[in-house]
TIKOLDREN-435696 format. One record per residue (C-alpha): y, z, x. Coordinates in steps of 0.25 Angstrom, whole numbers, padded with zeros to 4 digits, always signed. Example, Ala and Ser with C-alpha at 12.3 -4.5 7.8 and 13.67 -1.06 7.14 Angstrom:
REM residues 2
-0018+0031+0049;-0004+0029+0055;
//
This chain:
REM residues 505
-0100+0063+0270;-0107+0078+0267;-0103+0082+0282;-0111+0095+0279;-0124+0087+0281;-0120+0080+0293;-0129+0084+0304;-0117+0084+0316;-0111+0096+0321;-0097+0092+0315;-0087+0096+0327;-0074+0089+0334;-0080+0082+0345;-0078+0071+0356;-0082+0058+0355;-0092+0059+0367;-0098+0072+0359;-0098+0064+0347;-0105+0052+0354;-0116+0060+0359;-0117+0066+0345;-0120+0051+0342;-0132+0052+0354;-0137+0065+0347;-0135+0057+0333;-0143+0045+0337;-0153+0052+0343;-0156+0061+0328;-0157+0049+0322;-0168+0046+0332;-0176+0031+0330;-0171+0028+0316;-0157+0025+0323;-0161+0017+0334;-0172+0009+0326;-0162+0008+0312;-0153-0002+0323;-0164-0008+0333;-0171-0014+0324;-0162-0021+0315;-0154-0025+0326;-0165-0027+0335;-0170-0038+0326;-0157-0043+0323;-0157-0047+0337;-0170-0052+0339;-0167-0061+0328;-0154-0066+0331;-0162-0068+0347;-0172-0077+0340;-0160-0084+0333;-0155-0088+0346;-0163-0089+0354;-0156-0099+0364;-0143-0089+0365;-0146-0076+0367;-0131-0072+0371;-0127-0078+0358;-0138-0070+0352;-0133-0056+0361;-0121-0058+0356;-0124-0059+0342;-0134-0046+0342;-0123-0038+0348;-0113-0040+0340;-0119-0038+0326;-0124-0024+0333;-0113-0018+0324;-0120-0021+0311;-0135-0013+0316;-0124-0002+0320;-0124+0001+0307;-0137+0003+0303;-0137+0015+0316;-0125+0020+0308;-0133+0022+0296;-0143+0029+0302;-0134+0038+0310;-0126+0041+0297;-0139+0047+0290;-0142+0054+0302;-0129+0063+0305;-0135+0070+0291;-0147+0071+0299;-0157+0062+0289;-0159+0050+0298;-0163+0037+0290;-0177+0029+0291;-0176+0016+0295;-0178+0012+0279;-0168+0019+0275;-0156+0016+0284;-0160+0000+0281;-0159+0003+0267;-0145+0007+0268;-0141-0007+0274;-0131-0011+0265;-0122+0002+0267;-0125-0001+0281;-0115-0015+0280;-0109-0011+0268;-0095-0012+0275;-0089-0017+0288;-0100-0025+0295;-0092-0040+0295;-0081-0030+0303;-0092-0023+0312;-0094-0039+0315;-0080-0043+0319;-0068-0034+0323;-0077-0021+0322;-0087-0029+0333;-0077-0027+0343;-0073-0012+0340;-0076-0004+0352;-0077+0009+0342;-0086+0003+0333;-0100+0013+0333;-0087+0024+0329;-0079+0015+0318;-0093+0010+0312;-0096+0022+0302;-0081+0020+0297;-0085+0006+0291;-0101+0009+0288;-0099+0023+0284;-0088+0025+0278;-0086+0011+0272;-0073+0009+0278;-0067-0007+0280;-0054-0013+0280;-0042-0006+0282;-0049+0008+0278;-0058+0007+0292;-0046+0002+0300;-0039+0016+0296;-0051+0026+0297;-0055+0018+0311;-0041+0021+0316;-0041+0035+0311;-0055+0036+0318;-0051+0030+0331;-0039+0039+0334;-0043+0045+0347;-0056+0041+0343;-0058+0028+0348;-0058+0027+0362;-0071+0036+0365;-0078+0026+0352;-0075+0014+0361;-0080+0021+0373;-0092+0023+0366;-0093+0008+0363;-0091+0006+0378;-0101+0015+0385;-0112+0011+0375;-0109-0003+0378;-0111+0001+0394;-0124+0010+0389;-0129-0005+0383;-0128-0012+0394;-0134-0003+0404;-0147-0002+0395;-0146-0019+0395;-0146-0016+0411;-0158-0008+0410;-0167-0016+0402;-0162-0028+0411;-0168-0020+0423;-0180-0015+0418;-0183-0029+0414;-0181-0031+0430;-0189-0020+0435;-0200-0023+0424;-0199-0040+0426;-0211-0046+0432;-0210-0048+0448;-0204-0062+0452;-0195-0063+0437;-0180-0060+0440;-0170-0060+0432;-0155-0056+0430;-0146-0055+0418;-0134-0048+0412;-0124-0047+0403;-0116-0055+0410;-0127-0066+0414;-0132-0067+0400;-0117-0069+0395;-0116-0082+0404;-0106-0075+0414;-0112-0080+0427;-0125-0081+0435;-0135-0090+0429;-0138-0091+0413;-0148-0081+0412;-0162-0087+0407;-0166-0084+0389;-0176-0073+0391;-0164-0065+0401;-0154-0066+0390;-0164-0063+0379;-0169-0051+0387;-0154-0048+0389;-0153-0047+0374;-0166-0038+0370;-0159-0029+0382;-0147-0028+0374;-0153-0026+0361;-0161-0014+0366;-0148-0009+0375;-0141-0008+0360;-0154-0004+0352;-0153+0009+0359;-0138+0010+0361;-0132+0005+0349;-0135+0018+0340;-0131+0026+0349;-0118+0019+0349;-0117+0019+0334;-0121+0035+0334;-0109+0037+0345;-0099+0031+0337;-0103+0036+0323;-0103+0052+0328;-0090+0049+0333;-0087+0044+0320;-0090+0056+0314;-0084+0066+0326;-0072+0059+0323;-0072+0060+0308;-0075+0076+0310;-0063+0075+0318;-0054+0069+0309;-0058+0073+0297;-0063+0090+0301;-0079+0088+0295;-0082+0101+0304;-0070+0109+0297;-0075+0103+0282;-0090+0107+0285;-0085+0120+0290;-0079+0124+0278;-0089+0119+0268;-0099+0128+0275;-0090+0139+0273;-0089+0135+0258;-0105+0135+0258;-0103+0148+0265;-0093+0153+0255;-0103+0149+0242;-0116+0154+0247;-0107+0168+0248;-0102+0168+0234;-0108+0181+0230;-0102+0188+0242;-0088+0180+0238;-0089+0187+0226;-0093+0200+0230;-0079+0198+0239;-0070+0195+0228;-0073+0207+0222;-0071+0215+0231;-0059+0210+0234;-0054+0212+0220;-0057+0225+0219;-0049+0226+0234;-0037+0221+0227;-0038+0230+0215;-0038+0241+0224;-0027+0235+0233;-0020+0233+0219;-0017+0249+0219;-0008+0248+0229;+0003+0239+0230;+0008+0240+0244;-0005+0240+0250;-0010+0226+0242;+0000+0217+0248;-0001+0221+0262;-0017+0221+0260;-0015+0207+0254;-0006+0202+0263;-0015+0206+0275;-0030+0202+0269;-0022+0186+0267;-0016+0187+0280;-0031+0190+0286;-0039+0180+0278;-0029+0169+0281;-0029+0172+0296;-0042+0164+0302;-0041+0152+0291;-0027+0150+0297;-0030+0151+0312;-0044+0141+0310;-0035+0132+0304;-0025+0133+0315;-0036+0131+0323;-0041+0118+0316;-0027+0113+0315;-0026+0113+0330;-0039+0104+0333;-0034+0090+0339;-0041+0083+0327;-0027+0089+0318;-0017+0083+0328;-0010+0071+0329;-0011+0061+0341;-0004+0048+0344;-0010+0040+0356;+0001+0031+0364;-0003+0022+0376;+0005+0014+0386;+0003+0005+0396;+0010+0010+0410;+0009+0011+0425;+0000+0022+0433;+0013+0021+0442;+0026+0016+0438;+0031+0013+0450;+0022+0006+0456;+0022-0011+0455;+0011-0017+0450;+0006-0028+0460;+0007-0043+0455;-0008-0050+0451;-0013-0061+0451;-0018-0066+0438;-0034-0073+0445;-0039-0080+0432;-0056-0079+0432;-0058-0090+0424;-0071-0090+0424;-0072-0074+0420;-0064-0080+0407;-0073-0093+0407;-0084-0083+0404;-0077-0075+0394;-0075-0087+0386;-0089-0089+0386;-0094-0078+0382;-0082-0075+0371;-0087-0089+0366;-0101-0084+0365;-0096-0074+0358;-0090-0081+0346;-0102-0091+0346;-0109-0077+0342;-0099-0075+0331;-0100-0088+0326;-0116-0088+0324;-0113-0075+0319;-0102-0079+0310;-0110-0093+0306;-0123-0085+0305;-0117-0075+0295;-0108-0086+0286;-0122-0093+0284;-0130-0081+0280;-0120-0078+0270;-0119-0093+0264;-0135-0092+0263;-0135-0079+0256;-0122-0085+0246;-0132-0097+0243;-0143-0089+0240;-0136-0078+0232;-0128-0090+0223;-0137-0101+0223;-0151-0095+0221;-0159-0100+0234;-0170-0090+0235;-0179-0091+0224;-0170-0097+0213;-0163-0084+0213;-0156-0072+0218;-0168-0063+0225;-0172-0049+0219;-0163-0039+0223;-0170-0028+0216;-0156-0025+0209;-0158-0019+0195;-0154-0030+0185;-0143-0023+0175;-0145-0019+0162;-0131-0024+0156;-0123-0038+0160;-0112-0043+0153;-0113-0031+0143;-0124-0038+0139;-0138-0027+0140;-0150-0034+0148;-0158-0023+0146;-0173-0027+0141;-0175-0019+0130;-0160-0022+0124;-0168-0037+0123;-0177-0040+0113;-0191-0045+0115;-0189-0059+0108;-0175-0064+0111;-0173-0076+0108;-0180-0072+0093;-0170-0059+0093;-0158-0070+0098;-0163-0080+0086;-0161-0067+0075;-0146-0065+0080;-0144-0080+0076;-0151-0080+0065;-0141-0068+0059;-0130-0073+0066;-0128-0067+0078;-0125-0077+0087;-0119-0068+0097;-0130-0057+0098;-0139-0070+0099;-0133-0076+0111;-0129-0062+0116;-0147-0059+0116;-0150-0071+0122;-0138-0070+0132;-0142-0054+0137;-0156-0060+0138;-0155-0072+0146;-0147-0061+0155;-0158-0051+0157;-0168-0061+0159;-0160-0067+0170;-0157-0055+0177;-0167-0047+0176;-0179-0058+0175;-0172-0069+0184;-0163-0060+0194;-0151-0066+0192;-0142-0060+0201;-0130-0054+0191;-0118-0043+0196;-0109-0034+0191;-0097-0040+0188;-0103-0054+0185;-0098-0062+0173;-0105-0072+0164;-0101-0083+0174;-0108-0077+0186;-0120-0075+0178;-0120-0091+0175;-0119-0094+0190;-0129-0084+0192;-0139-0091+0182;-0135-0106+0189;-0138-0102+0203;-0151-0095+0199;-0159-0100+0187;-0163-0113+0182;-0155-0123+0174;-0161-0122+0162;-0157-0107+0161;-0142-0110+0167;-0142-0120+0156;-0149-0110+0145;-0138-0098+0150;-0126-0106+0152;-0127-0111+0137;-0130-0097+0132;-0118-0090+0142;-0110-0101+0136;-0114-0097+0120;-0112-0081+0124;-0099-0085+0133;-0094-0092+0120;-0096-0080+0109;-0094-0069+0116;-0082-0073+0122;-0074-0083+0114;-0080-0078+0100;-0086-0093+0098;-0100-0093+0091;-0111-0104+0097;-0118-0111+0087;-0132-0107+0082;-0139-0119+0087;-0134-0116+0102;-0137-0102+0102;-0151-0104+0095;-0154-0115+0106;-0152-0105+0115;-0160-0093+0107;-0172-0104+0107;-0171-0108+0123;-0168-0091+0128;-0184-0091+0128;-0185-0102+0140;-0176-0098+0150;-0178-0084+0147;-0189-0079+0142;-0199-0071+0150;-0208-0081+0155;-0200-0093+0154;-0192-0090+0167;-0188-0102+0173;-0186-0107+0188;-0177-0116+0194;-0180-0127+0204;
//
């Protein structure tokens, strides 16, 4: 990170300084924030709405707890803007795969239920961080950190509901005279009173998603400042950009560094005539110019970040003497009746979720291996290489007519340039002609199912003989006959040729 372009004033602060610094943040980066994560998420939600139609709960559920994955597209934009070059919407969807490159089946799981996630987010999408490296740099973080990150969490859970309490009450004021209506949280969840009617619930739910559509960056920009409050902190980012602008300072003034040297060489020379005098002079000049580096470091060296805590709690009485009166344990089964239920609706989520992603993934294996769309992979717009197998694809390295240039090497009794021609150009053909999907660090076998999942049979036929005959000289040392290879010279032309590409049922 080039902390010298960073647009924060780098200085200790406290988390609620550094949480409104997030406010400030949020509010440079203006529109582009909030609309990089409405709208995806927006429509996110409206699809999954539409998809269940006839369970809105189940629907809430879902929309909320997949928030951490649009979280990550605010991040993105926030980590442009602290550099002060705020991202177009274009761009920041560009940069998607960076966005989930890391961490995003743990945001869905055990991160989900992290009360400090807004300020442990940049540690797994910024710094690429997983496994047991992010449990060591969280724990270094979150010493005498996490408690006001948590905090954080909470209040803006509270703001969110207050803003779902205020739409719910313009809705009132603004309902027609004669139409009542009452919902909640609570209501909508099934814990007491009647079942509220579909359009409450839905209406509920476009609450929400407005509530978090104008809270949720501001929650991701509160946790990432901290974030880098925090790293300042630990790592003294204000005490490096200090001193690389006193090495700038200290170049532009070459001239005048030099001017200094020699006058301080002629000082010494004239110093050097007498001996008493030059050690005393130098003694007390080394004495003087150490004095302030010493004291600012003594000064640094005392700042609370250089010392070391160790937090210990325990469990005891606010008076010791006193008994603690006897109760009595009042089970409210319904209270946990309800819990049940909504703990089950819960997991119903997860399941859906968990059954929805599984499928996905199954369709996107199927297509990928057997072909579905189109008899072949799609066009990925993936520049098709120039060397395979050692073997040079290139156009030019082909000549115009090969199966006449293949029937020459026969004819003077190179069978392995022959089969070696007609192998390099049934390759480029395929690849560059038919996309057939090859990568780096595939063998010859991988490049035959390749060809069986996409192309027709009469070319898995036509290759798989001529990768058999190239298998057998080049590897085992054992020369084809020349009836074989020249039924292979005269049928290239069919299956490969320009203008005899052929397609499968």
């Amino acid at each position: 990170m080039k902390l010298e372009g960073l647009k924060l004033a780098l200085r200790p602060r406290n988390a609620w300084e550094a949480f409104d610094l997030g406010v400030a943040l949020s509010r440079h980066a203006g529109l582009r924030l909030f609309a990089a994560f409405a709208l995806p998420y927006a429509a996110f939600a409206l699809l999954v709405n539409l998809a269940l139609w006839g369970y809105p709960t189940i629907a809430l559920l879902i929309v909320w707890w997949v928030k951490p994955l649009f979280d990550r597209i605010a991040l993105a934009v926030l980590a442009q803007a602290v550099f002060g070059a705020t991202p177009s919407l274009k761009a920041t969807f560009a940069g998607w795969r960076e966005m989930f490159r890391t961490g995003v089946l743990w945001s869905l799981t055990f991160g989900r239920i992290d009360f400090a996630r807004s300020f442990h987010l940049p540690i797994t999408q910024l710094e690429g961080q997983s496994g047991r490296a992010r449990r060591e740099r969280t724990r270094l973080l979150d010493k005498r950190a996490r408690g006001a990150a948590v905090w954080l969490t909470v209040v803006l859970i509270h703001f969110s509901y207050v803003v779902v309490l205020g739409l719910e009450g313009l809705a009132h004021l603004l309902a027609p005279t004669g139409v009542e209506f009452e919902s909640g949280i609570f209501s909508i969840m099934g814990f007491g009173g009647k079942p509220e009617s579909l359009a409450t619930q839905v209406l509920f739910n476009a609450a929400f998603l407005a509530a978090e559509c104008v809270l949720e960056p501001l929650y991701v920009a509160g946790g990432f400042t901290y974030y880098l409050s925090r790293r300042a902190t630990l790592e003294g980012w204000d005490l490096e950009v200090a001193f690389k602008r006193l090495a700038l300072r200290h170049e532009s003034s070459a001239a005048g560094v030099a001017a200094r040297r020699i006058a301080a060489i002629i000082a010494l020379a004239c110093l050097g005539a007498l001996p008493g005098a030059w050690h005393g002079a130098a003694e007390a000049s080394t004495a003087q110019a150490r004095t302030p580096e010493q004291r600012a470091i003594e000064e640094i060296l005392k700042r609370d970040a250089f010392e070391e805590f160790e937090d210990q709690r325990r469990w005891q009485r606010r008076n010791p003497t006193e008994r603690e009166p006897e109760r009595r344990f009042d089970p409210d089964l319904a209270f946990w009746e309800r819990v049940a239920r909504l703990v089950g609706e819960l997991l119903r989520a997860l399941a859906w979720i968990g059954g929805l992603a599984l499928l996905g993934y199954v369709l996107a294996m199927l297509v990928r291996r057997l072909g579905w769309l189109g008899g072949g992979r799609a066009r990925t717009g993936a520049v098709p290489p120039d060397f395979l197998f050692g073997m040079d694809l290139r156009q030019e390295s082909l000549p115009q007519d090969l199966p006449g240039a293949a029937r020459g090497l026969l004819d003077g009794g190179d069978v392995r340039g022959a089969l070696s021609l007609l192998y390099r150009g049934a390759l480029a053909t395929l690849v560059r002609e038919r996309d057939l999907e090859v990568r780096s660090g595939d063998t010859e076998a991988d490049c035959m199912r390749s060809v069986v999942h996409t192309q027709p049979q009469a070319v898995v036929s036509y290759f798989g003989e001529l990768l058999s005959l190239w298998g057998a000289i080049a590897y085992a040392r054992r020369t084809p006959s020349e009836p074989a290879v020249r039924r292979l010279i005269e049928g290239w032309a069919t299956h490969f040729a320009t203008g005899h590409a052929e397609t499968g049922a």
